[in-house]
Backbone bond lengths (Angstrom), bond angles and torsions (degrees), N, CA, C in turn:
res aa  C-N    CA-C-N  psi(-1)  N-CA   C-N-CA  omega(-1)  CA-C   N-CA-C  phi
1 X - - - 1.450 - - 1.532 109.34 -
2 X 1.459 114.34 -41.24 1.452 101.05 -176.16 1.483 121.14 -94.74
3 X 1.464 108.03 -5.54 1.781 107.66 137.34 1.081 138.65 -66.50
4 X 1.313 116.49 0.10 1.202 111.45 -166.12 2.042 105.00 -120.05
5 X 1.718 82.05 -17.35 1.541 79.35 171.89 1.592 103.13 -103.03
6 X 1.078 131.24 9.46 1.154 120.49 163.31 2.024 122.61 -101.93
7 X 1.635 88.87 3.27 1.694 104.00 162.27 1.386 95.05 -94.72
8 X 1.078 160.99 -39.87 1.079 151.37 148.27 1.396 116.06 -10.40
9 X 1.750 103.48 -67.62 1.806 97.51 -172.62 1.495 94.34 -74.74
10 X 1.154 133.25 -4.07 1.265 114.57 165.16 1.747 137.36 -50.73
11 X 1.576 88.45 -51.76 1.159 124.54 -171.85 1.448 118.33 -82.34
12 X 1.318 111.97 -18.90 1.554 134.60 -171.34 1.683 105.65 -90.44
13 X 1.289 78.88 -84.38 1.980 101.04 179.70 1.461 116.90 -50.97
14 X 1.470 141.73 -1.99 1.527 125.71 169.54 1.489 91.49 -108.82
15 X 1.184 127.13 -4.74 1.976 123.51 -177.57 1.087 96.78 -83.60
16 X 1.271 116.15 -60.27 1.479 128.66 -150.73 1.666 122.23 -78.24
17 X 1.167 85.30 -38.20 1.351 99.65 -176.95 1.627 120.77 -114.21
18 X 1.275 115.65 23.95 1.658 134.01 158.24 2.083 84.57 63.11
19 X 1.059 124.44 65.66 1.333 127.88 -160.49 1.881 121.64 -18.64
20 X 1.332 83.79 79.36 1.586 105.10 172.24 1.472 116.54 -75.86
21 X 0.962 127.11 120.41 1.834 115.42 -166.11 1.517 107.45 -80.46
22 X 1.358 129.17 -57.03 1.120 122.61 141.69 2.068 127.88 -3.51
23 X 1.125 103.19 -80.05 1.333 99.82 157.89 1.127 133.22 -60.44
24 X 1.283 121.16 -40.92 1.453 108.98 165.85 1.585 125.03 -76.96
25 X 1.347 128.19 -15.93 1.467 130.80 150.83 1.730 90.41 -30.03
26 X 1.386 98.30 -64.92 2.082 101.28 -145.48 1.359 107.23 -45.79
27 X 1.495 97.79 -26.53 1.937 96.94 -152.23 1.238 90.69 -103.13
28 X 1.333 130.28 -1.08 1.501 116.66 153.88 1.398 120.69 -86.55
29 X 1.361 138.90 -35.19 0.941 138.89 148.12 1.513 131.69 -44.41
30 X 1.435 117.38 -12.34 1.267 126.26 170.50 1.475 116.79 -82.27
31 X 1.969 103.63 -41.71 1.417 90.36 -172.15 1.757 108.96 -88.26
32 X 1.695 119.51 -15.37 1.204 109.18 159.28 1.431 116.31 -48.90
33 X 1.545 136.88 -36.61 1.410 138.77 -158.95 1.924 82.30 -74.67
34 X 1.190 118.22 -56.47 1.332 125.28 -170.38 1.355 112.36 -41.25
35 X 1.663 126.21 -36.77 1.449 119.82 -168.98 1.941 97.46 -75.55
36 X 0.895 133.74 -17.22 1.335 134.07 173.20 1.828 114.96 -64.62
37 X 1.017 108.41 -38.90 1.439 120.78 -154.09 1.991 84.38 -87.66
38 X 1.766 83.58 158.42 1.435 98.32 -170.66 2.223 98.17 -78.55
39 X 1.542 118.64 -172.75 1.163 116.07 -138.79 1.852 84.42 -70.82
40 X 1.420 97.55 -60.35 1.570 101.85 -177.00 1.427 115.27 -56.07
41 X 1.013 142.07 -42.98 1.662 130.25 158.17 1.073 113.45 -50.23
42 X 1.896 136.22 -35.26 1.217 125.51 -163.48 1.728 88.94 -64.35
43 X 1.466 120.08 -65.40 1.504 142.22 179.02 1.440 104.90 -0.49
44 X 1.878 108.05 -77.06 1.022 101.53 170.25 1.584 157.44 -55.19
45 X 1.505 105.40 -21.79 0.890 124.84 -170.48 1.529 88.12 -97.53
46 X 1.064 169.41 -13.73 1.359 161.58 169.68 1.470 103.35 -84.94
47 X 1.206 146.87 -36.22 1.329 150.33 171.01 1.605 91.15 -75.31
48 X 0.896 137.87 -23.97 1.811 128.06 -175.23 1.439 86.59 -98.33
49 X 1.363 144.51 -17.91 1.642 123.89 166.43 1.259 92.93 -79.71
50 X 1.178 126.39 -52.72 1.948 101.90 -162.41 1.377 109.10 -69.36
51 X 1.152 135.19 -20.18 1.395 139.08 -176.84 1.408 110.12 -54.24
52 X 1.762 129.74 114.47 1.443 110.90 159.82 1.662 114.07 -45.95
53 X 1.758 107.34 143.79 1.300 106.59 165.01 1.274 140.28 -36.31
54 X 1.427 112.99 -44.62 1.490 126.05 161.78 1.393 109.91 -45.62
55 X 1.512 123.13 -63.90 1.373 127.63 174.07 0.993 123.09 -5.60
56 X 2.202 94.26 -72.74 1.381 105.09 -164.04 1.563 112.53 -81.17
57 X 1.042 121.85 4.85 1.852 124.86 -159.71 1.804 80.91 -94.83
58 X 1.437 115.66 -49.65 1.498 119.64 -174.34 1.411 107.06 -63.41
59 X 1.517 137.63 -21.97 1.410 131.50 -148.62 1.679 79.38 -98.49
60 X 1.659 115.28 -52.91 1.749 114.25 -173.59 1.657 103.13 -46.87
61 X 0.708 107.99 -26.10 2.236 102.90 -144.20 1.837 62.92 -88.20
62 X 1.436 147.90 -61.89 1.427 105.49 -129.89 1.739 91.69 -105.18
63 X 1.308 115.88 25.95 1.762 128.37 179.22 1.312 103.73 60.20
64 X 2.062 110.79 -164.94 1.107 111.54 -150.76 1.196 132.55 25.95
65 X 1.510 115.99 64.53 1.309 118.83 -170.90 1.756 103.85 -96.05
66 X 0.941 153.28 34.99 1.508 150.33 157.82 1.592 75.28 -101.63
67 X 1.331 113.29 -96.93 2.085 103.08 -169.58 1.293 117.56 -12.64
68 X 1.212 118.61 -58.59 1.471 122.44 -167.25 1.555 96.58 -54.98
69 X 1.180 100.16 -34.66 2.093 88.83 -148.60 1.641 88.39 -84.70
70 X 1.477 124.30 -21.08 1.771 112.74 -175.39 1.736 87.14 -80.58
71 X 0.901 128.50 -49.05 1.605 115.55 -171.47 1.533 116.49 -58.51
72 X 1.633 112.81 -29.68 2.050 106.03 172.16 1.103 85.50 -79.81
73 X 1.458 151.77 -23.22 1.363 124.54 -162.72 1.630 105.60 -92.92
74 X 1.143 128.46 -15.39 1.195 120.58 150.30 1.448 129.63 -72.12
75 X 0.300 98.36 -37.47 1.956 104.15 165.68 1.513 116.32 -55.73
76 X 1.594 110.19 -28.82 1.457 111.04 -178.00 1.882 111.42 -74.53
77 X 1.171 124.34 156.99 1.552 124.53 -174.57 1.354 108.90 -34.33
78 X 1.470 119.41 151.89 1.171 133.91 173.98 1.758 92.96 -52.23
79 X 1.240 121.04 -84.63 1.477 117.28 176.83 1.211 133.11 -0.74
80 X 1.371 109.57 -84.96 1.711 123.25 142.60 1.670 118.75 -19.53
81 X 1.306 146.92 -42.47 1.078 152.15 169.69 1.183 122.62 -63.13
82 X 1.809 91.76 -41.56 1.702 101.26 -179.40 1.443 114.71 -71.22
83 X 1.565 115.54 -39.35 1.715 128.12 -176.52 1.538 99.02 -64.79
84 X 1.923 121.72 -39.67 1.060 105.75 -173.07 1.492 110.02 -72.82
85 X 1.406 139.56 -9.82 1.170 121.13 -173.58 1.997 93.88 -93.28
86 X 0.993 116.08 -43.63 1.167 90.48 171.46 1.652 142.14 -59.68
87 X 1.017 120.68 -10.41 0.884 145.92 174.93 1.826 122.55 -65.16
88 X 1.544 93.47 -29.00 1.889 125.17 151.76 0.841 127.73 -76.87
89 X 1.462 115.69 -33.34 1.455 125.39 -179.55 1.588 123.60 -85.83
90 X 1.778 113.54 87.87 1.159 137.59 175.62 1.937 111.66 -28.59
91 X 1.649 107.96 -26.72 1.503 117.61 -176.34 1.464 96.18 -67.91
92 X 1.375 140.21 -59.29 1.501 153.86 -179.02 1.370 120.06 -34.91
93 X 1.236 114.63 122.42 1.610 98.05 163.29 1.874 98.34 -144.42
94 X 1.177 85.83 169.25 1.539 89.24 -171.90 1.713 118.68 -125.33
95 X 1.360 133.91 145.25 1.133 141.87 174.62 1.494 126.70 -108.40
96 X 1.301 122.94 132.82 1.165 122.62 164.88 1.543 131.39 -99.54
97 X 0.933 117.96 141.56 1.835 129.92 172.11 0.691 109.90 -71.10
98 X 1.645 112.75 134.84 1.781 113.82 -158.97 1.835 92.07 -77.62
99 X 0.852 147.47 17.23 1.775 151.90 -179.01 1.445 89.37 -113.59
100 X 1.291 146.68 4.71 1.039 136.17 -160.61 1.695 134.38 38.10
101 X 1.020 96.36 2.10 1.753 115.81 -154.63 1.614 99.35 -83.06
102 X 1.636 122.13 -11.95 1.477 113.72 -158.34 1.286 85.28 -133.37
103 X 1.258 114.42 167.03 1.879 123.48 168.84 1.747 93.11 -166.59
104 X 1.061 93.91 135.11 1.424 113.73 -177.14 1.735 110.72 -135.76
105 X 1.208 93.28 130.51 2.084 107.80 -179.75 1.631 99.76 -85.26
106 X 0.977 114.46 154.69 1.530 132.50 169.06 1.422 97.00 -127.59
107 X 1.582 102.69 176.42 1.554 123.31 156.58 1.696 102.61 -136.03
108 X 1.641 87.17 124.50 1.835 106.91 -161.24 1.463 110.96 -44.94
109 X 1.540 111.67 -41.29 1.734 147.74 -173.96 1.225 81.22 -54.56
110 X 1.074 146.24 -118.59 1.414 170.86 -15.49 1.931 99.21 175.03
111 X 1.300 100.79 -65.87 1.645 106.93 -150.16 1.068 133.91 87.86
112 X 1.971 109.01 5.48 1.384 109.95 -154.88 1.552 73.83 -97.38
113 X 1.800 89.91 150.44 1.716 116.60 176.00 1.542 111.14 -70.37
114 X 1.378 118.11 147.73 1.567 123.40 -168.16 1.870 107.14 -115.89
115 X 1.278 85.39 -39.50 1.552 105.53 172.08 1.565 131.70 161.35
116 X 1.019 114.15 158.09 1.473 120.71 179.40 1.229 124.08 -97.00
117 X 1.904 131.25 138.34 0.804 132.00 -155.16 1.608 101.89 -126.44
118 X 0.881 148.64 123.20 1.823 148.57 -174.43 1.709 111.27 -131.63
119 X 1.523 89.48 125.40 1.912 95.37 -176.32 1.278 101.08 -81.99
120 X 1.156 133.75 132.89 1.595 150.37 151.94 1.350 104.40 -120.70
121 X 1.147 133.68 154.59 1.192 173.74 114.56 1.650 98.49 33.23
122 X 1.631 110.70 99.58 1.921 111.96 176.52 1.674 79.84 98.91
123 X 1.278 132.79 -17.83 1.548 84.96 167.50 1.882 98.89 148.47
124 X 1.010 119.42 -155.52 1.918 128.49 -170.33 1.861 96.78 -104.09
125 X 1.679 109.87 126.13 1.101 109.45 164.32 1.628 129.41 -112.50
126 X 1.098 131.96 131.30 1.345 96.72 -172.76 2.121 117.56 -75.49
127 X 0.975 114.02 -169.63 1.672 109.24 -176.67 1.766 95.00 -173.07
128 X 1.736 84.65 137.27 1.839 88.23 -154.96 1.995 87.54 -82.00
């Protein structure tokens, strides 16, 4: 789980944020704070890392901010939706390539492979 949310800020923080190191420190430090928090706090606080800052400063000022943040997070790529639900799912775990270059999901049950993930150039793609 906490490889897999830290392929996340991988995958998040050099798109989103035109790879600011500064910013991407934050949003890694957010979703580490996130593996602590129970399922629905983790939720939020992982939709407030992918959120540009602006986003989230705009989602507080107009309230209902848990709604707000599941509704930008739907809007984000099918892909993105799919990693974020796994990313809940306690069955999942994830591996890295000692080149760092590959990340691959399992299912803990099983072992059977879910999919493969490969860094190229702008960021994490998935590959069926």
């Amino acid at each position: 789980m906490r490889a897999l949310i830290l392929l996340l800020g991988l995958i998040i923080a050099p798109t989103a944020l035109g790879d600011q190191t500064a910013d991407v420190k934050a949003i890694r430090l957010k979703l580490h704070t996130a593996l602590s928090l129970s399922t629905q706090q983790r939720h939020a606080e992982l939709f407030e890392a992918l959120a540009l800052p602006s986003e989230v400063k705009r989602l507080r000022e107009e309230g209902s901010y848990e709604q707000k943040l599941k509704k930008f997070a739907e809007k984000k790529q099918p892909a993105l939706q799919w990693l974020l639900r796994l990313m809940l799912d306690s069955r999942v775990r994830i591996e890295f390539a000692d080149d760092g270059q590959t990340a691959a999901f399992f299912l803990s049950e099983s072992g059977g492979r879910l999919a493969t993930m490969l860094r190229e150039e702008g960021g994490w793609y998935l590959r069926n």
